[in-house]
SEVOTOR-852821 format. One record per residue: residue number from 1; x, y, z of N, C-alpha, C, O, CB in turn; residue in three letters. Coordinates in Angstrom, 1 decimal, m for minus. Glycine has a CB too. Example, Ala and Ser with C-alpha at 12.3 -4.5 7.8 and 13.67 -1.06 7.14 Angstrom:
// SEVOTOR-852821
NODE   num      n_u      n_v      n_w     ca_u     ca_v     ca_w      c_u      c_v      c_w      o_u      o_v      o_w     cb_u     cb_v     cb_w   residu
NODE     1     13.2     m5.7      7.8     12.3     m4.5      7.8     13.2     m3.3      7.8     14.2     m3.3      8.5     11.3     m4.5      9.0      ala
NODE     2     12.8     m2.2      7.1     13.7     m1.1      7.1     12.9      0.0      7.9     13.4      1.1      8.0     14.1     m0.6      5.7      ser
// end
This chain:
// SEVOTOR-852821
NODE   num      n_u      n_v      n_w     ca_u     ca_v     ca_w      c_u      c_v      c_w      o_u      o_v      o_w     cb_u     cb_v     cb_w   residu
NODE     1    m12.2     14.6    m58.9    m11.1     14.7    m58.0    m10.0     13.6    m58.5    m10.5     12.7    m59.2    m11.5     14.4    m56.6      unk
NODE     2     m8.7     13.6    m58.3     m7.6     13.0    m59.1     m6.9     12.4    m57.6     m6.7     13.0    m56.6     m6.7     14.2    m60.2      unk
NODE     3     m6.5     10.9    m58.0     m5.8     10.6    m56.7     m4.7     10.9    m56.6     m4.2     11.1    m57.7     m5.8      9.5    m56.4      unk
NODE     4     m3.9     11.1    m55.5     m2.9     11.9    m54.9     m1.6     10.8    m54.7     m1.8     10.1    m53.7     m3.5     12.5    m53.4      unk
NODE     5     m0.7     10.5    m55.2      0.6     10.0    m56.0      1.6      9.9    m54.9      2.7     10.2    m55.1      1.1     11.1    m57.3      unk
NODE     6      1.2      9.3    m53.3      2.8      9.2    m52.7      3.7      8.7    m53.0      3.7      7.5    m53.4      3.0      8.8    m51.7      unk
NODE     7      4.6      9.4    m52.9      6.2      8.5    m53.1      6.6      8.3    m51.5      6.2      8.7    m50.4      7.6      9.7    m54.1      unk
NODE     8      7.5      7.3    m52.1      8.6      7.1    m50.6      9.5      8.2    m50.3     10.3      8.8    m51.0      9.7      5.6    m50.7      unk
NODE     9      9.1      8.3    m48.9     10.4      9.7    m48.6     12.0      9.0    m48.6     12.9      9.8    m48.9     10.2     10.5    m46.5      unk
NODE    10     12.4      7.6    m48.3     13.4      7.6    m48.7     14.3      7.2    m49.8     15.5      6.9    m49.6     13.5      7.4    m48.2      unk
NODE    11     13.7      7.1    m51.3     13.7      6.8    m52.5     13.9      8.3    m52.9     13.2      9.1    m52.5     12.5      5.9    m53.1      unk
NODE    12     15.1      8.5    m53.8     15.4      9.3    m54.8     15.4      9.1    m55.7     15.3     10.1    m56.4     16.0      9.8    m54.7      unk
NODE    13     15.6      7.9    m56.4     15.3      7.9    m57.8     14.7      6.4    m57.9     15.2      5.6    m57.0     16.6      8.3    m58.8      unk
NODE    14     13.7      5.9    m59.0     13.2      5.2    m59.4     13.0      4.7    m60.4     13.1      5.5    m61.3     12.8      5.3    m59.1      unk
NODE    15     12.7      3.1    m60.7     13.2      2.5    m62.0     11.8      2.8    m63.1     10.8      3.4    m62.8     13.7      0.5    m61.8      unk
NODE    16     12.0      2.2    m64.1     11.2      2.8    m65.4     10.0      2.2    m64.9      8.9      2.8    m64.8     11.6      2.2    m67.2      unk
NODE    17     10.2      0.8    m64.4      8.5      0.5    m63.9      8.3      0.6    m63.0      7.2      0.1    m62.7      7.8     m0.6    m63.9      unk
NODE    18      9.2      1.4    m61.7      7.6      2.1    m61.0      7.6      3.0    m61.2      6.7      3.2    m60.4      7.1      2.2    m59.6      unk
NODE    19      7.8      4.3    m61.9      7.3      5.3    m62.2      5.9      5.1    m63.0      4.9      5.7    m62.8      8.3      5.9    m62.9      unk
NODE    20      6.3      3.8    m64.1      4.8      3.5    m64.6      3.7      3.0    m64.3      2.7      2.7    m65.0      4.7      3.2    m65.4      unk
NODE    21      4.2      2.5    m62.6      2.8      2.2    m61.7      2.1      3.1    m60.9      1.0      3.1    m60.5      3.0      1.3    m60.8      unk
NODE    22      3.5      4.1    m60.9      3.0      5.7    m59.7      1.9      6.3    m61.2      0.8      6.9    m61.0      5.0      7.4    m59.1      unk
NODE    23      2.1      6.1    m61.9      1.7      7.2    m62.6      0.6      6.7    m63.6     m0.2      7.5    m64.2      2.9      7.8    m63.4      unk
NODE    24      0.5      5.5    m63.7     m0.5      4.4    m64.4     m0.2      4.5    m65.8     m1.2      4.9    m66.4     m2.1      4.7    m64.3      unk
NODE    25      0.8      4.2    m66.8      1.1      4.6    m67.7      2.0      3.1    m68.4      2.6      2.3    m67.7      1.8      6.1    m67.4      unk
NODE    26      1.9      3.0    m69.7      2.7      1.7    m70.2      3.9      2.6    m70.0      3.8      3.8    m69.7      2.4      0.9    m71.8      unk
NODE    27      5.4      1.8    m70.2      7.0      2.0    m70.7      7.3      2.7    m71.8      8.3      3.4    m72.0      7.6      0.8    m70.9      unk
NODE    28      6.1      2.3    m72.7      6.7      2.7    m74.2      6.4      4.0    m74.2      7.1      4.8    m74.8      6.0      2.0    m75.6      unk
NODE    29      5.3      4.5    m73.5      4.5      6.4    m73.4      5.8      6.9    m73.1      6.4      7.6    m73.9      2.9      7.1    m71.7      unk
NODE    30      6.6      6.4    m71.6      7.3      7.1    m70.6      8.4      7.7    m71.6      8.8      8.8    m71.8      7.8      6.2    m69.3      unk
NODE    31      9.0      6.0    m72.3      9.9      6.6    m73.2     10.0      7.4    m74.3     10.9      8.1    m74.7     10.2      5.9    m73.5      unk
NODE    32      8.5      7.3    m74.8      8.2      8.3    m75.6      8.4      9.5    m75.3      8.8     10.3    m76.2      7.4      8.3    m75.9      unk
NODE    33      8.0      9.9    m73.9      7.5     11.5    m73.3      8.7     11.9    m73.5      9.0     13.1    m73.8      6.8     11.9    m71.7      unk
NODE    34      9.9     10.6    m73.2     11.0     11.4    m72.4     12.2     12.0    m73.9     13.2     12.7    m73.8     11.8      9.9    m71.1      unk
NODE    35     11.9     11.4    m74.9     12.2     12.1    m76.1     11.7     13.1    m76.5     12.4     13.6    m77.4     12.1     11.6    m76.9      unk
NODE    36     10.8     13.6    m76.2      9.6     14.9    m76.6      9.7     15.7    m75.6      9.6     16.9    m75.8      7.8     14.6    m76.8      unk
NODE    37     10.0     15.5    m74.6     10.2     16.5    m72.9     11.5     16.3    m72.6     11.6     15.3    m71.8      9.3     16.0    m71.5      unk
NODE    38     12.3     16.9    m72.8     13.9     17.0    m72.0     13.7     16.8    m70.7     14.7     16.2    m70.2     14.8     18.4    m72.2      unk
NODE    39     12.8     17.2    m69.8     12.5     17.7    m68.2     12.4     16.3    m68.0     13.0     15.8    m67.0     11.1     18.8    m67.7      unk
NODE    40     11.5     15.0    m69.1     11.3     14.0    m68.4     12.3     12.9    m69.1     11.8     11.9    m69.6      9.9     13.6    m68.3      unk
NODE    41     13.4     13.2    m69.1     14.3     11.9    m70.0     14.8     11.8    m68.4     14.8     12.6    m67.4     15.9     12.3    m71.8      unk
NODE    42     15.1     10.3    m68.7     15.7      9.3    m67.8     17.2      9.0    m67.8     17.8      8.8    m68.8     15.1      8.1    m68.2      unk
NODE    43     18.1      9.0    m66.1     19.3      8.9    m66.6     19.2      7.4    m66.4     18.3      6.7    m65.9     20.6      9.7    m66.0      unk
NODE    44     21.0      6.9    m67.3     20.7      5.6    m67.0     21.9      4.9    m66.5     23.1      5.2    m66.8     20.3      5.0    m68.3      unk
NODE    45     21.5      3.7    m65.3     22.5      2.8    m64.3     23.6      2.7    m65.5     23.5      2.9    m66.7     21.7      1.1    m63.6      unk
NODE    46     24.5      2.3    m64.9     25.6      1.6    m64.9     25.2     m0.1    m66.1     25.8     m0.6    m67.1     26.0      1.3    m62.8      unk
NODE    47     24.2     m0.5    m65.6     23.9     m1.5    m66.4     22.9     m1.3    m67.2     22.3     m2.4    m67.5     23.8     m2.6    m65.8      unk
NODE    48     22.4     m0.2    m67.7     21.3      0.7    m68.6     20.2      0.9    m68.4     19.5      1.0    m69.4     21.1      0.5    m69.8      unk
NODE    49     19.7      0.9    m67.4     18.5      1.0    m66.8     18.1      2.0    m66.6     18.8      2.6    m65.9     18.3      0.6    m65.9      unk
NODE    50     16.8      2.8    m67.0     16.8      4.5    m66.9     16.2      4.6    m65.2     15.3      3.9    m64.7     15.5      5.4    m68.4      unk
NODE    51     16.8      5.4    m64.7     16.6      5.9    m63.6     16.0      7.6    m63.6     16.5      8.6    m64.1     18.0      5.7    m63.0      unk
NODE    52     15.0      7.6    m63.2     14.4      8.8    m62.5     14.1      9.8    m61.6     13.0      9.4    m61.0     13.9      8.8    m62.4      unk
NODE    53     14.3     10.8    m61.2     14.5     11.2    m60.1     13.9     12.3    m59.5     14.1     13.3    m60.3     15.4     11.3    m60.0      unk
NODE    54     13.2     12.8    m58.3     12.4     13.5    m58.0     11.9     14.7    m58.6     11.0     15.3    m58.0     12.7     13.7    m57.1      unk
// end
């Protein structure tokens, strides 16, 4: 059985590290995936921070 991943209902998007606490994963994978998976690239703040979103 696989544990079950809540998010906050009022958060729409989220920063690079908690996605990689929701998800248990280092930064460098995420960034990686997100070059290899268009679906999972990250946009990014105003001050370059990749942002994520539901």
């Amino acid at each position: 059985m696989t544990d079950q991943i809540i998010l906050p209902d009022d958060q729409e998007q989220f920063k690079l590290n908690e996605v990689c606490k929701l998800a248990n994963v280092q930064p460098y994978m995420l960034r990686f995936w997100g070059t290899e998976f268009p679906q999972l690239e990250a946009e990014k703040s105003g001050t370059g921070q990749r942002l994520y979103s539901r």
